[in-house]
N, C-alpha and C positions, 0 to 999 in steps of 0.2 A: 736889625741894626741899621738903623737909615745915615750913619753916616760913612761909610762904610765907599768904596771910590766906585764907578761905574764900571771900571774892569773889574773887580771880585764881585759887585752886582752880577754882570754877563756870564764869567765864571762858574757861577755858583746856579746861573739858571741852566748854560749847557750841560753842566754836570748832573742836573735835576737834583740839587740837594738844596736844603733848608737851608734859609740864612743864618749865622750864627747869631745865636742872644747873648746878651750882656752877661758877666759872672754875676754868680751867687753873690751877696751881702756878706755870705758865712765864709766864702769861701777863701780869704784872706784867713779868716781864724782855723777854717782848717788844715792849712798852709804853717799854721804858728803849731797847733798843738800835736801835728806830724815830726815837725821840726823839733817839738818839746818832746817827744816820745823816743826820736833816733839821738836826740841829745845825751837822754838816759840811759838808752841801749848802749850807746857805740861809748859814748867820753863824759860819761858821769855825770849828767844830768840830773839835779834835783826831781826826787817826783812831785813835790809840791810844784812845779813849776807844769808839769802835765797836766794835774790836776786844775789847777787853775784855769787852761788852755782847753782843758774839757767843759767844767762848767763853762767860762765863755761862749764856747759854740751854745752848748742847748740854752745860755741864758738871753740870747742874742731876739730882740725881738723877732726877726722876720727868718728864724731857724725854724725849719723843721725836722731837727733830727728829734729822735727818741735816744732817751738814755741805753737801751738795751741795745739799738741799731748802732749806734756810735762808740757802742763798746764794740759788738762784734764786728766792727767797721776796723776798729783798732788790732782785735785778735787777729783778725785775717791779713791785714796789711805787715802787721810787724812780729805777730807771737807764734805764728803757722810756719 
């Protein structure tokens, strides 16, 4: 991330760690359909509204979730 100040450049090299990259494209939407799933859980959330939130991510060009990974992605996070 080059813009990024030259004290967290120096930081980040004494520490010997990577610089961070930029977020995911998806990653705003899976921010929305997280949001849509504890909507449902917690305060009565439509599931059309999850559903929607789901397909979004896998129909998002530059996603690479798989539908199977993003379901169990959802089990794990909210149904476990």
């Amino acid at each position: 991330m080059p813009d990024l100040p030259d004290a967290l450049h120096d930081y980040y090299r004494e520490k010997a760690r990577d610089l961070p990259t930029a977020p995911s494209p998806v990653s705003d939407l899976l921010r929305t359909l997280d949001n849509a799933v504890n909507d449902q859980l917690y305060g009565d959330g439509p599931q059309s509204a999850v559903d929607a939130a789901f397909e979004a991510v896998l129909d998002h060009p530059q996603s690479t979730w798989k539908r199977e990974v993003l379901s169990y992605r959802l089990r794990q996070l909210f149904y476990s």
